[in-house]
PyMOL CGO cylinders between C-alpha atoms (Angstrom):
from pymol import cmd
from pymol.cgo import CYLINDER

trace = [
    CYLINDER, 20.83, 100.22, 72.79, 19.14, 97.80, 75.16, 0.3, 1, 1, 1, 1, 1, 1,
    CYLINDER, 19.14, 97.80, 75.16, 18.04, 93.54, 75.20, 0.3, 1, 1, 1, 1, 1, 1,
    CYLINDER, 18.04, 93.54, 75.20, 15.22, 93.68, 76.98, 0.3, 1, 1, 1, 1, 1, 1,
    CYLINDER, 15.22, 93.68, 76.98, 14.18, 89.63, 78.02, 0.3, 1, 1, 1, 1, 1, 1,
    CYLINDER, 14.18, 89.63, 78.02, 11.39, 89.29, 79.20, 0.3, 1, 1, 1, 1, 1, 1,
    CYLINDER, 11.39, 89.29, 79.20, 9.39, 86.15, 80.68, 0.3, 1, 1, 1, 1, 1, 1,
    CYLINDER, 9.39, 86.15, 80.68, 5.58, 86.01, 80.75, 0.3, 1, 1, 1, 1, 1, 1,
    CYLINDER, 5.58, 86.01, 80.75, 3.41, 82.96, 80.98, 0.3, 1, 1, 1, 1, 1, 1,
    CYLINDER, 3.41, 82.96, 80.98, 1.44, 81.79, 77.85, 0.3, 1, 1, 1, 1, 1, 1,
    CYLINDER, 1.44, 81.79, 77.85, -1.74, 83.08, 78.64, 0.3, 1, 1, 1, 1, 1, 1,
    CYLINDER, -1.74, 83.08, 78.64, -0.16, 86.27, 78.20, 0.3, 1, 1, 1, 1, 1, 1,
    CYLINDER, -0.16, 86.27, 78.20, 1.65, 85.55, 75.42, 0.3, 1, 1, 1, 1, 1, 1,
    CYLINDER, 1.65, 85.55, 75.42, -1.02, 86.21, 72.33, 0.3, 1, 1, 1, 1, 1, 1,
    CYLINDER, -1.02, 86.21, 72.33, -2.10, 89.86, 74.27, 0.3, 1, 1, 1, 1, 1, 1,
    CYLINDER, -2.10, 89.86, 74.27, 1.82, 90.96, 74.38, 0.3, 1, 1, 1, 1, 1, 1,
    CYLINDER, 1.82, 90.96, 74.38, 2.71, 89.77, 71.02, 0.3, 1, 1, 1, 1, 1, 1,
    CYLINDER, 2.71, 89.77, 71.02, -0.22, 92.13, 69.23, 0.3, 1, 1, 1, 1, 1, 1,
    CYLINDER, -0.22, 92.13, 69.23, 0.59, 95.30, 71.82, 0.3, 1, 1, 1, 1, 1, 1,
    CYLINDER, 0.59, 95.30, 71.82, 4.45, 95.23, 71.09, 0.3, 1, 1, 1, 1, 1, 1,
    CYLINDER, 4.45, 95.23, 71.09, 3.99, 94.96, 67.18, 0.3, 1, 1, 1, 1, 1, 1,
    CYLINDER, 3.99, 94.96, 67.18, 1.26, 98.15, 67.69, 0.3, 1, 1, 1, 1, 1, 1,
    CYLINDER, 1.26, 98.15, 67.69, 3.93, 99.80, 68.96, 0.3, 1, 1, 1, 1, 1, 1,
    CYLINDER, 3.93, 99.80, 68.96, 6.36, 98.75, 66.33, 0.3, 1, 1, 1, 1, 1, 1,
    CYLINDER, 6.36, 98.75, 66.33, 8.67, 96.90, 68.79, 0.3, 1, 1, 1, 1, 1, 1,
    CYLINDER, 8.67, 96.90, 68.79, 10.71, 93.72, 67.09, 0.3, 1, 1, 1, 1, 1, 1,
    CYLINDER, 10.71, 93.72, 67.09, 10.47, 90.90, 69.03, 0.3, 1, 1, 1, 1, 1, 1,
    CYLINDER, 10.47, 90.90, 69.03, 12.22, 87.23, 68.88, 0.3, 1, 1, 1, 1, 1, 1,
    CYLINDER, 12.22, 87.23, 68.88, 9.80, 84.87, 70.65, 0.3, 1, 1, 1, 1, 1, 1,
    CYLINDER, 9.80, 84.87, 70.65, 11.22, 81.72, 72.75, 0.3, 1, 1, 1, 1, 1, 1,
    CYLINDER, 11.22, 81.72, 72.75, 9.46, 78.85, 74.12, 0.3, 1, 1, 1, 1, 1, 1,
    CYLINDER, 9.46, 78.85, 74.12, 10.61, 78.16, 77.70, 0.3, 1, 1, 1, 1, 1, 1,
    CYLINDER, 10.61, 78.16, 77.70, 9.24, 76.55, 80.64, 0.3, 1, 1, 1, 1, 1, 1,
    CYLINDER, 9.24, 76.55, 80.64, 9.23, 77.59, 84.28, 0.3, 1, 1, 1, 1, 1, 1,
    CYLINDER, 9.23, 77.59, 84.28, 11.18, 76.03, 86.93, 0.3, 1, 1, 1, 1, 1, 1,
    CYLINDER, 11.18, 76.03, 86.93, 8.86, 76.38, 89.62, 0.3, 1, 1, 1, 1, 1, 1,
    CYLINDER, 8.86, 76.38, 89.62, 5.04, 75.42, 88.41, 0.3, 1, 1, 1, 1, 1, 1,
    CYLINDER, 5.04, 75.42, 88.41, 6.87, 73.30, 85.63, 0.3, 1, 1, 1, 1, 1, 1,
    CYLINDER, 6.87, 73.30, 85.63, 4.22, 74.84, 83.05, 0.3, 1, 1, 1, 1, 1, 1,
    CYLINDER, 4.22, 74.84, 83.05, 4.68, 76.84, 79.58, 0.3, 1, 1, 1, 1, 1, 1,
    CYLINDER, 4.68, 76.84, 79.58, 6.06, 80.35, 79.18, 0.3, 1, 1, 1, 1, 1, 1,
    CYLINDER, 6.06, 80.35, 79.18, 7.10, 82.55, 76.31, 0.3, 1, 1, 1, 1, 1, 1,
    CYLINDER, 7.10, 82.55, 76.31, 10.54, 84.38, 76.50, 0.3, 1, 1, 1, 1, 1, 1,
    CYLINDER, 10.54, 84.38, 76.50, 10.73, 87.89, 74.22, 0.3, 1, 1, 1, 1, 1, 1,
    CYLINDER, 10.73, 87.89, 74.22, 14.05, 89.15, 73.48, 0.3, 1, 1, 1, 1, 1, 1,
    CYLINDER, 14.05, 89.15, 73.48, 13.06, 92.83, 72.44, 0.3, 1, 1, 1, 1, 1, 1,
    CYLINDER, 13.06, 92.83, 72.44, 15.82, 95.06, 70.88, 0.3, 1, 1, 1, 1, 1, 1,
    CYLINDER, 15.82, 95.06, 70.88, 15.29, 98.42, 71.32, 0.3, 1, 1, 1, 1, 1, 1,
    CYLINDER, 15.29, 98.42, 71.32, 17.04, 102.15, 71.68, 0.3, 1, 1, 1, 1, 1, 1,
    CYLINDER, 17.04, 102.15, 71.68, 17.47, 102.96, 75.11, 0.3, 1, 1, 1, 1, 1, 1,
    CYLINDER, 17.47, 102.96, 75.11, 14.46, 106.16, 74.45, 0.3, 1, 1, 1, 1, 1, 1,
    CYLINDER, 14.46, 106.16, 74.45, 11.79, 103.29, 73.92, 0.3, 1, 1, 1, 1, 1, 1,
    CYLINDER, 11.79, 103.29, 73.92, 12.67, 100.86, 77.18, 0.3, 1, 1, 1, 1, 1, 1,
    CYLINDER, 12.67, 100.86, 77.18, 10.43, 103.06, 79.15, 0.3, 1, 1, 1, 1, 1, 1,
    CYLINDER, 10.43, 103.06, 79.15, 7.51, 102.48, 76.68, 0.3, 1, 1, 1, 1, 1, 1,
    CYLINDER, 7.51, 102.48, 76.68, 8.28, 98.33, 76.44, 0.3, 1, 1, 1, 1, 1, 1,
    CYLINDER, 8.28, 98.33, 76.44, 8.60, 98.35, 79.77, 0.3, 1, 1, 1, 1, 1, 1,
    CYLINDER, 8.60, 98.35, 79.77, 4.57, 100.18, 80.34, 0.3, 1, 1, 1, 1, 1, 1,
    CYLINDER, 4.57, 100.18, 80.34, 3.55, 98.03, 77.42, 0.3, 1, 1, 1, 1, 1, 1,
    CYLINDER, 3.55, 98.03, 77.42, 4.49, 94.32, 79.15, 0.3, 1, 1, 1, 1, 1, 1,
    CYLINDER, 4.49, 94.32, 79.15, 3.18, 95.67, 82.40, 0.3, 1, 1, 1, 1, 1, 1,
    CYLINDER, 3.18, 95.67, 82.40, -0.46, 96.59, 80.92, 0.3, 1, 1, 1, 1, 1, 1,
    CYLINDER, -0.46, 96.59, 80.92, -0.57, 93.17, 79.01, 0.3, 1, 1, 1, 1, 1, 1,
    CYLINDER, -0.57, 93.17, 79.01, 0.55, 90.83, 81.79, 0.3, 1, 1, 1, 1, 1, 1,
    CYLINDER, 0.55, 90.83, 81.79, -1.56, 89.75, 84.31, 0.3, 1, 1, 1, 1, 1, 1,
    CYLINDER, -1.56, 89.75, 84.31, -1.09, 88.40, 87.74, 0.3, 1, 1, 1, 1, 1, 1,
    CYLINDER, -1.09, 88.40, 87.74, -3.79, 86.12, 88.75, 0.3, 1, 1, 1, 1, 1, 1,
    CYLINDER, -3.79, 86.12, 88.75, -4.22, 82.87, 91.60, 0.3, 1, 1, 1, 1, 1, 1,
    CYLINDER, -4.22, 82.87, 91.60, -4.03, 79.60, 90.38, 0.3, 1, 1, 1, 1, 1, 1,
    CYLINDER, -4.03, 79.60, 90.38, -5.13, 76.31, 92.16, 0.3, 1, 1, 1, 1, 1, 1,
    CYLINDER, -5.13, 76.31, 92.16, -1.48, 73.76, 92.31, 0.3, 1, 1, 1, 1, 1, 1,
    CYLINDER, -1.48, 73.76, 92.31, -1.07, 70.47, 93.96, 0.3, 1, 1, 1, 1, 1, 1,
    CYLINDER, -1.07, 70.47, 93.96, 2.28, 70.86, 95.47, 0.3, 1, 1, 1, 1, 1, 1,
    CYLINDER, 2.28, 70.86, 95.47, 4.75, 68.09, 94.63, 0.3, 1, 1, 1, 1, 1, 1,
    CYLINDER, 4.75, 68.09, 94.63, 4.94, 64.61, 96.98, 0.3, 1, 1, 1, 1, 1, 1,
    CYLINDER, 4.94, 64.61, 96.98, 7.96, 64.56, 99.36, 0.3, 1, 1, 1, 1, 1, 1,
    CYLINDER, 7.96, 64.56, 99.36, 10.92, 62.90, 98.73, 0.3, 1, 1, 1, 1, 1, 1,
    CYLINDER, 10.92, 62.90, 98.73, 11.37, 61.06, 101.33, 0.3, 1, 1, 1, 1, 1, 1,
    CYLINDER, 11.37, 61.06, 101.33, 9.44, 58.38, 103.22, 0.3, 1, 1, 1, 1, 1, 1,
    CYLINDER, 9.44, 58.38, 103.22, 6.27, 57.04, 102.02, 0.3, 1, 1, 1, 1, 1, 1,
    CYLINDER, 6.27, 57.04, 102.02, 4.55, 58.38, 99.23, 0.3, 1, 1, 1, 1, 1, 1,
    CYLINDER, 4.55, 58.38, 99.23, 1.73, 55.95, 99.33, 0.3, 1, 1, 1, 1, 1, 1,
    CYLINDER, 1.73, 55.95, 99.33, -0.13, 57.69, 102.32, 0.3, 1, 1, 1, 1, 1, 1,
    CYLINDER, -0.13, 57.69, 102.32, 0.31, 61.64, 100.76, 0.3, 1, 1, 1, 1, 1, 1,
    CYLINDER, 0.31, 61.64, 100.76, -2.87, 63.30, 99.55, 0.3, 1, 1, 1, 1, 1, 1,
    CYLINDER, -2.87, 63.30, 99.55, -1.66, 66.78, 98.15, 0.3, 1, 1, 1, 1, 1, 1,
    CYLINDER, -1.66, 66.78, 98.15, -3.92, 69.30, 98.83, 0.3, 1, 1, 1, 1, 1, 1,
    CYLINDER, -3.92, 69.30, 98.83, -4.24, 72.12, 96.26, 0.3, 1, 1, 1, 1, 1, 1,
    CYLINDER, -4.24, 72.12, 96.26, -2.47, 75.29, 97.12, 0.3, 1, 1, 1, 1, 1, 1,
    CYLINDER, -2.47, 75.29, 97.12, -3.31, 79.00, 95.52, 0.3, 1, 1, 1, 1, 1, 1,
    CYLINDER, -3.31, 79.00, 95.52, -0.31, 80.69, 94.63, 0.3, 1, 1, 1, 1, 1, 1,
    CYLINDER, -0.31, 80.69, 94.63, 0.44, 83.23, 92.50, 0.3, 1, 1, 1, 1, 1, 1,
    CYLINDER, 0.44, 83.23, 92.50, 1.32, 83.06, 88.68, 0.3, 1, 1, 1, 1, 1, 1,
    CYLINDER, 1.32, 83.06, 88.68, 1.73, 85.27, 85.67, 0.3, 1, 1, 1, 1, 1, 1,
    CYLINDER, 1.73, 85.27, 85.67, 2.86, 89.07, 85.14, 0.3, 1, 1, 1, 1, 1, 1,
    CYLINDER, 2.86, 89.07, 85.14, 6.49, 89.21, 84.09, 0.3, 1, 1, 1, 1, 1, 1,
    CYLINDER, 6.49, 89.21, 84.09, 10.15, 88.59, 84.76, 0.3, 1, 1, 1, 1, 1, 1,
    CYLINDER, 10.15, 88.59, 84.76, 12.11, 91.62, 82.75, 0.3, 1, 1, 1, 1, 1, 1,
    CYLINDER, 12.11, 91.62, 82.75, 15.64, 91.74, 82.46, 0.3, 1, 1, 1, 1, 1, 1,
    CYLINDER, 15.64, 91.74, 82.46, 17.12, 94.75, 80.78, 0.3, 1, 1, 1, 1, 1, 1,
    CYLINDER, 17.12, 94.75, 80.78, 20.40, 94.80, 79.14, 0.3, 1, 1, 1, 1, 1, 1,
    CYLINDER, 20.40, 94.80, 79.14, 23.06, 96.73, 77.77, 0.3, 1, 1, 1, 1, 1, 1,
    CYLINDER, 23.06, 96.73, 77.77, 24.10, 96.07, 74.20, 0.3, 1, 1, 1, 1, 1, 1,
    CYLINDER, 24.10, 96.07, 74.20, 27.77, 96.92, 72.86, 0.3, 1, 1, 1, 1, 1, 1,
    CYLINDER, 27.77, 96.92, 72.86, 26.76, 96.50, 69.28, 0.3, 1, 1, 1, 1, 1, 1,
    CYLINDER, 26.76, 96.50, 69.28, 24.32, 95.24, 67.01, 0.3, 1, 1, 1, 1, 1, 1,
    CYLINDER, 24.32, 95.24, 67.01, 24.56, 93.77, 63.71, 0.3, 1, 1, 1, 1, 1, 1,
    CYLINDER, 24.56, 93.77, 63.71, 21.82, 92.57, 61.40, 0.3, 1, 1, 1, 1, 1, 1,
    CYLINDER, 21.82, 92.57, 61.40, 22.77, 90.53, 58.36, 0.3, 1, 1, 1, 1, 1, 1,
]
cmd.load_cgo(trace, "trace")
């Protein structure tokens, strides 16, 4: 048996939700937030036999999306932040972060 976790941002979230149920995968749904944009994210912690991680895995990689997204980087920490004008960056946001992991035992009660 596996713990699959996997990461995905919001805009994602609705798309992978209705795909994984389709496909009669479980999932526990977490609210997180990312370290590095500092916006919204979904975590799934999907239980599954280790047969089926191949089809969760194609399933989150159909339903989330890498795309560009406009970001004013943060103002520097040191010296004056009075005279900084960020200017937007593009960098790159969404798809998924999966972690897959072994599970020793299960128990539902």
């Amino acid at each position: 048996m596996k713990m699959i976790i996997a990461v995905v941002q919001d805009k994602d979230r609705n798309r992978l939700t209705d795909a994984l149920a389709e496909n009669n995968f479980k999932t526990t749904k977490l609210s997180t937030t990312g370290g590095f944009l500092r916006e919204g994210n979904t975590t799934f912690m999907i239980g599954c036999e280790d047969r089926d991680v191949e089809d969760a895995l194609k399933i989150i990689k159909e339903n989330c999306s890498q795309r560009e997204q406009m970001m004013a980087p943060i103002s520097p920490m040191g010296g004056n932040a009075d005279s900084y004008i960020p200017k937007p960056v593009k960098v790159e946001v969404g798809g998924a972060t999966v972690f897959v992991l072994p599970v020793d035992s299960f128990f539902q009660f």
